[in-house]
DOKOLZA-736661 format. One record per residue (C-alpha): x, y, z; residue number from 1. Coordinates in pm, whole numbers, plus 50000, padded with zeros to 5 digits. Layout:
REM DOKOLZA-736661
pt X=X, Y=Y, Z=Z, k=NUM
...
REM end
This chain:
REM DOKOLZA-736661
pt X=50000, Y=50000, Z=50000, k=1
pt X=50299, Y=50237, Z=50054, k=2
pt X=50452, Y=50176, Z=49740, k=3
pt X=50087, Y=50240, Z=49563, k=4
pt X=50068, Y=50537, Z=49758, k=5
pt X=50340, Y=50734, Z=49678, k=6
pt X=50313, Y=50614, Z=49305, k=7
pt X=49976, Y=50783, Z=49323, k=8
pt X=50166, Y=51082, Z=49461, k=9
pt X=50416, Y=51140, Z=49254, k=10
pt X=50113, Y=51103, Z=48971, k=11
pt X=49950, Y=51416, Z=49177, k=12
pt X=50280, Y=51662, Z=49122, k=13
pt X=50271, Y=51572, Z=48763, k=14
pt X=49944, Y=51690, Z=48701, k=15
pt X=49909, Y=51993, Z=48897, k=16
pt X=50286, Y=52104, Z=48746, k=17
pt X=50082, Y=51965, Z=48393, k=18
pt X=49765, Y=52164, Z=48530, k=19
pt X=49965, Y=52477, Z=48531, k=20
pt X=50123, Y=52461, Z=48221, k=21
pt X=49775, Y=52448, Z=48032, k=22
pt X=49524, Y=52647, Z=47853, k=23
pt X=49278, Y=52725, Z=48116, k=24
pt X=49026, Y=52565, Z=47883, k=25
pt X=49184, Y=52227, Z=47909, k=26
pt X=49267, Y=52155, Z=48238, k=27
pt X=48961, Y=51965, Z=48311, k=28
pt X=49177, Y=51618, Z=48239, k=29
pt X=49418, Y=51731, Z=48453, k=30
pt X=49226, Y=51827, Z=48735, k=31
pt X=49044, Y=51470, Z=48704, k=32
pt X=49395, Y=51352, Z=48727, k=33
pt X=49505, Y=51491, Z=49036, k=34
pt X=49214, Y=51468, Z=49232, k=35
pt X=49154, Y=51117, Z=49163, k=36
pt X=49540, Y=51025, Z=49256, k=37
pt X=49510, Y=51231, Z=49580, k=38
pt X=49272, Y=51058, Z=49691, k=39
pt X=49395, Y=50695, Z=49631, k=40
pt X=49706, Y=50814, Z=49772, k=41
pt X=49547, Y=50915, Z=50080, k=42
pt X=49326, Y=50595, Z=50124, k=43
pt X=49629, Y=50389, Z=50046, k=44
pt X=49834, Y=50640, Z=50358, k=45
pt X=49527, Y=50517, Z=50584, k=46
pt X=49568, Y=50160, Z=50537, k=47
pt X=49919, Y=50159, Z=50545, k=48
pt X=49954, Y=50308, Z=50852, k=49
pt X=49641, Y=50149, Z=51018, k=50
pt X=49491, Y=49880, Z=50827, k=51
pt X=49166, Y=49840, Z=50614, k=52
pt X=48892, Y=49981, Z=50821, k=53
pt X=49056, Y=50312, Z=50832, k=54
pt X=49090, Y=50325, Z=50489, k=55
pt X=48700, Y=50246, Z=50445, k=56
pt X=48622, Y=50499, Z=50708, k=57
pt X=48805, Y=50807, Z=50526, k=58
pt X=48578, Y=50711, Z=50212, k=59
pt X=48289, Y=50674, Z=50448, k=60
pt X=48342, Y=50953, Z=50645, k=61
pt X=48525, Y=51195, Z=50421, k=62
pt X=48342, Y=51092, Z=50089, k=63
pt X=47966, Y=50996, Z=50209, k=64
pt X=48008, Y=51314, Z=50440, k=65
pt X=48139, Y=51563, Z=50180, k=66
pt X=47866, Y=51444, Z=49912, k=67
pt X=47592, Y=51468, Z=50196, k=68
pt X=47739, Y=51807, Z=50297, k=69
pt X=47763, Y=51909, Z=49913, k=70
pt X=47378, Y=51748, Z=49862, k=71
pt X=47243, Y=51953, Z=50155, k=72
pt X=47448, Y=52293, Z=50055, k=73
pt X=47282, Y=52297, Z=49750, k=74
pt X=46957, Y=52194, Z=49815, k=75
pt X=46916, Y=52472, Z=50120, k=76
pt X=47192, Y=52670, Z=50100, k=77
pt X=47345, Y=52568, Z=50467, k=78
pt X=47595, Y=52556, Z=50513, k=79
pt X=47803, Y=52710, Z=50307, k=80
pt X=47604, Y=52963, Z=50088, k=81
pt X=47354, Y=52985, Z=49790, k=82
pt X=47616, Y=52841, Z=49521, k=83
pt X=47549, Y=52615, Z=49212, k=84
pt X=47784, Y=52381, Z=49012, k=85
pt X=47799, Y=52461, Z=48590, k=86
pt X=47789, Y=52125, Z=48502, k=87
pt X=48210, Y=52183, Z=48448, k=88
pt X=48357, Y=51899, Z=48635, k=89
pt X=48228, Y=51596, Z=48460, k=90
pt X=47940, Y=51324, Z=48588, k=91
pt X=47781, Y=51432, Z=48879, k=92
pt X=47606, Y=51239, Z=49232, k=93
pt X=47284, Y=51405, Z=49354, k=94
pt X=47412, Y=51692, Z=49135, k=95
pt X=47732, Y=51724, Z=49268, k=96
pt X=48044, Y=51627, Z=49065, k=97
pt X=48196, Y=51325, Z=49167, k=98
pt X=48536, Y=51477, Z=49185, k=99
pt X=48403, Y=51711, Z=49489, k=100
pt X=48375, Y=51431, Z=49743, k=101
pt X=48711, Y=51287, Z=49602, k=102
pt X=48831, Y=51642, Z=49705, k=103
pt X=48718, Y=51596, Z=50085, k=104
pt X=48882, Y=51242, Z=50088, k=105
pt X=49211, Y=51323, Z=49944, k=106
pt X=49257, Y=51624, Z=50163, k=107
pt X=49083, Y=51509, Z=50467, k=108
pt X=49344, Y=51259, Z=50588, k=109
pt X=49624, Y=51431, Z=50561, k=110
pt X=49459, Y=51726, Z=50758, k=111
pt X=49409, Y=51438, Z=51027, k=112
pt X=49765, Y=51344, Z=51077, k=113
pt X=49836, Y=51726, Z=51090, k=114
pt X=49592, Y=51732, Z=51362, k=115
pt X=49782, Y=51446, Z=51572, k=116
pt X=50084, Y=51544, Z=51486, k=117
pt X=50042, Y=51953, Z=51594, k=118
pt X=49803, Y=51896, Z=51901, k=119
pt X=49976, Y=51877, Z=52211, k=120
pt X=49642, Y=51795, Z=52428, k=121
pt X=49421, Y=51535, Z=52284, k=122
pt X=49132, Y=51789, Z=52252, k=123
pt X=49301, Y=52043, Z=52024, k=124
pt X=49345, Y=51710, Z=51742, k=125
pt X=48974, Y=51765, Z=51609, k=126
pt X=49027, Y=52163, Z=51594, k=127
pt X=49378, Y=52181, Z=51438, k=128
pt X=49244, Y=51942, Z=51188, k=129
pt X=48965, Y=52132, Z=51097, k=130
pt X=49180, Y=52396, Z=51034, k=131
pt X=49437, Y=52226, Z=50878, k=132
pt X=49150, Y=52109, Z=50636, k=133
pt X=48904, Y=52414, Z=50583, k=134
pt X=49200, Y=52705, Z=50539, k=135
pt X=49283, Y=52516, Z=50249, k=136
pt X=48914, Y=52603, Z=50093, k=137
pt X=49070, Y=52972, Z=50055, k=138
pt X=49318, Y=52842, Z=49800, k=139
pt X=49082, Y=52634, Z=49590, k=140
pt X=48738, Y=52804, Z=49603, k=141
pt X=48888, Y=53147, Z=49411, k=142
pt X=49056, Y=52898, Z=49121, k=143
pt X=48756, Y=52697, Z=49135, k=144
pt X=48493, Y=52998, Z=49055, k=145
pt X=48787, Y=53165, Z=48861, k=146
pt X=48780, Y=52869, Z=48641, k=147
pt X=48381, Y=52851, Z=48597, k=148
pt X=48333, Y=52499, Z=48770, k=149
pt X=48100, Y=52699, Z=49051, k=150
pt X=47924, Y=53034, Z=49120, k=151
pt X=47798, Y=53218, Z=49397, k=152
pt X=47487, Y=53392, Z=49452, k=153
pt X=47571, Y=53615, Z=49714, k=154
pt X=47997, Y=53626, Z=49702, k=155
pt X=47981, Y=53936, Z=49971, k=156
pt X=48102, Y=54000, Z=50193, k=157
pt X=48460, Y=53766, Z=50148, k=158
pt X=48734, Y=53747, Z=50336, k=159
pt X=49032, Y=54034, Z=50265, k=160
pt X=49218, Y=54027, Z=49946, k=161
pt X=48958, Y=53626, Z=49883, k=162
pt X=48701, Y=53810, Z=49626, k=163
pt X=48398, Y=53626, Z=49499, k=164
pt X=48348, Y=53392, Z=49762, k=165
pt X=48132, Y=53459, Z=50042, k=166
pt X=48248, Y=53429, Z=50440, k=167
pt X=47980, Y=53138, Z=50482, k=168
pt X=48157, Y=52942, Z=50256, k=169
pt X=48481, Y=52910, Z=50493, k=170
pt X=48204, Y=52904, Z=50849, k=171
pt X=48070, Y=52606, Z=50646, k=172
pt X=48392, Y=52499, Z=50548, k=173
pt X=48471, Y=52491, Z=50905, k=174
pt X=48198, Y=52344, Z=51080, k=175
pt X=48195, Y=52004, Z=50809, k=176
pt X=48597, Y=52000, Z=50872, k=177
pt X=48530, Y=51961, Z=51241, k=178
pt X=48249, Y=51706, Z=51267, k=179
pt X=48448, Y=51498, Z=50951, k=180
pt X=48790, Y=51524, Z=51180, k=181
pt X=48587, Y=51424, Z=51476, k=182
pt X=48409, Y=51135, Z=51330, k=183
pt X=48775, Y=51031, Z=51180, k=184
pt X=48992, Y=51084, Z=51469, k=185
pt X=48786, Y=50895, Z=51669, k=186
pt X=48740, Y=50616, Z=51472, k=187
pt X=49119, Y=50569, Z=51373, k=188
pt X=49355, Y=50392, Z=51607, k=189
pt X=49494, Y=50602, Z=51859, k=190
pt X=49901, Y=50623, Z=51796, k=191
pt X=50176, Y=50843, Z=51882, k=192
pt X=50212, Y=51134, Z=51680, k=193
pt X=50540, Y=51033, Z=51522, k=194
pt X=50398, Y=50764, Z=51356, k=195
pt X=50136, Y=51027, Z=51102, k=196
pt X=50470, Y=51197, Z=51044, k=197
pt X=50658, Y=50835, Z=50890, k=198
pt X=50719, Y=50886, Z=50528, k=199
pt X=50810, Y=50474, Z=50471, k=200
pt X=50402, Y=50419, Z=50511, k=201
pt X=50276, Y=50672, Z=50283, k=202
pt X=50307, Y=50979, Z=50101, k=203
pt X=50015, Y=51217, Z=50317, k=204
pt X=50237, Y=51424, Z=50535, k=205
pt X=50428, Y=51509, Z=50220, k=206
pt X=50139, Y=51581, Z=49960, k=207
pt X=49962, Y=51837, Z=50224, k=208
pt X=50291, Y=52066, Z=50195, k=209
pt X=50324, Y=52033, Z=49842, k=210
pt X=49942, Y=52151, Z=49846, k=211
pt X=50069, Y=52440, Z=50056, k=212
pt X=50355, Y=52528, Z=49867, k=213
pt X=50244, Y=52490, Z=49520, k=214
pt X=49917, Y=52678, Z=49590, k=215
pt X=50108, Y=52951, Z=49704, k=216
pt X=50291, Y=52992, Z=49430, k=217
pt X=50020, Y=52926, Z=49180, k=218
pt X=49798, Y=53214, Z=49296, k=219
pt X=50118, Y=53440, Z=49284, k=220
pt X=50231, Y=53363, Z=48932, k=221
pt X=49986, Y=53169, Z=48744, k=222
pt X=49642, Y=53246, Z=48859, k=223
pt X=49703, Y=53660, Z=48902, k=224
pt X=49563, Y=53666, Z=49287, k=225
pt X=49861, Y=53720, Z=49476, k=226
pt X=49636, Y=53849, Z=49728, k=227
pt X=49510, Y=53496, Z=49779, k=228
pt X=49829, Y=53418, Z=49745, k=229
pt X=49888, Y=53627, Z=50055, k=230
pt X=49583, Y=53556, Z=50276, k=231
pt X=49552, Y=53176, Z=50219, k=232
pt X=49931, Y=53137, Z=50244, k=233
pt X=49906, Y=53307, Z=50611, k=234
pt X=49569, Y=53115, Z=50703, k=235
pt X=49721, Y=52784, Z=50596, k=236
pt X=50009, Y=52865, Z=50642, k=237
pt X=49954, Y=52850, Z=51068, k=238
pt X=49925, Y=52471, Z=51052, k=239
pt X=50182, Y=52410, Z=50671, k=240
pt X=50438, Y=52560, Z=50854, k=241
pt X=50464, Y=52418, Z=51213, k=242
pt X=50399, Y=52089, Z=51040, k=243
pt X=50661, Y=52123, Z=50802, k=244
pt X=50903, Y=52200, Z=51082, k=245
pt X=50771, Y=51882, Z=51309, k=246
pt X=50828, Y=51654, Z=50987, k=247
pt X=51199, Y=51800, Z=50944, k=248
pt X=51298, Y=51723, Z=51299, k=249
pt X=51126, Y=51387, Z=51210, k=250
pt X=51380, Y=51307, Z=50972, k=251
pt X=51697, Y=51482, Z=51091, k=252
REM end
């Protein structure tokens, strides 16, 4: 599983470097590409470090809980906003694009182990998670409505320098993060917080800073909103950073 994971990995970095090397038109195979790899990378990360049934509950959890949370959004508009999908993403669930709860799985475990590996009382795991998880939404919602795939009906007011997306979205964003890191942290083994942080059983801890870093840098130079750049970068940023510092001393 470790071996398939980081396979599925290293397919993520090609994409997203292929993703931003692309006509904005065509990325759609692309971002199928990535997504999909993400999240088989991050399933195979949960069974390699602790076995099967965590593997089916991050699909469970992460997938049946994002597509429920995308179902409800759109139907009534909590929690996240009035928004619609344009039909841009390919086949669709309950009309939300299958890649959406792929999104939630691939991102949701790593946010986990940054969660265990960050919290230094066992009460602050489900929090830092959910932060770990939702500040990541201020990246990808602006390239996501920037690219077409979504709109808002009411994108005001938005956080500083994050236009066209509304504040609900990231309160929403939060409140799923924390129930979907509570359900998962609870229902995954209990184990030191060294052992999230071991690269030999899977790629996770790795992918969630090149998420950071390249998102950073693609909002500065390739997607012409450095502000995001700025804003998510800082917001993210307050778990990316620690956690890149707690894997270095990991492997010192």
């Amino acid at each position: 599983m470790a071996v398939a994971g980081w396979v599925a990995g290293l397919l993520v970095v090609l994409a997203q470097i292929f993703y931003s090397m692309t006509d904005p038109g065509e990325r759609l195979p692309a971002t199928v590409l990535s997504v999909v790899a993400f999240a088989v990378a991050s399933v195979c990360d949960a069974a390699s470090r602790f076995g099967a049934r965590a593997a089916v509950r991050l699909l469970v959890v992460a997938g049946g809980g994002g597509l429920l949370a995308e179902y409800v959004g759109l139907t009534t508009g909590f929690p996240f906003g009035d928004y619609a999908y344009t039909g841009t993403l390919g086949a669709e669930v309950l009309g939300v694009p299958a890649l959406v709860p792929l999104a939630w799985v691939m991102m949701a475990w790593p946010s986990l182990l940054v969660g265990r590996a960050l919290a230094r009382r066992w009460w602050l795991v489900v929090p830092v998670a959910a932060w770990a998880l939702a500040s990541w939404d201020v990246f990808l919602d602006p390239q996501m409505v920037d690219a077409g795939h979504w709109v808002w009906a009411h994108p005001d007011p938005g956080l500083p320098g994050v236009g066209g997306v509304p504040l609900t979205n990231f309160a929403g964003w939060l409140l799923v993060s924390a129930l979907m890191m509570w359900l998962l942290h609870r229902g995954t083994p209990a184990a030191s917080a060294r052992a999230g942080l071991d690269l030999r059983t899977g790629p996770a801890p790795v992918l969630y800073l090149w998420t950071y870093g390249s998102s950073v840098w693609a909002h500065a130079a390739f997607f012409d909103r450095p502000w995001v750049s700025l804003v998510a970068g800082v917001l993210m940023g307050l778990t990316a950073v620690p956690f890149a510092v707690t894997l270095w001393r990991t492997l010192r």
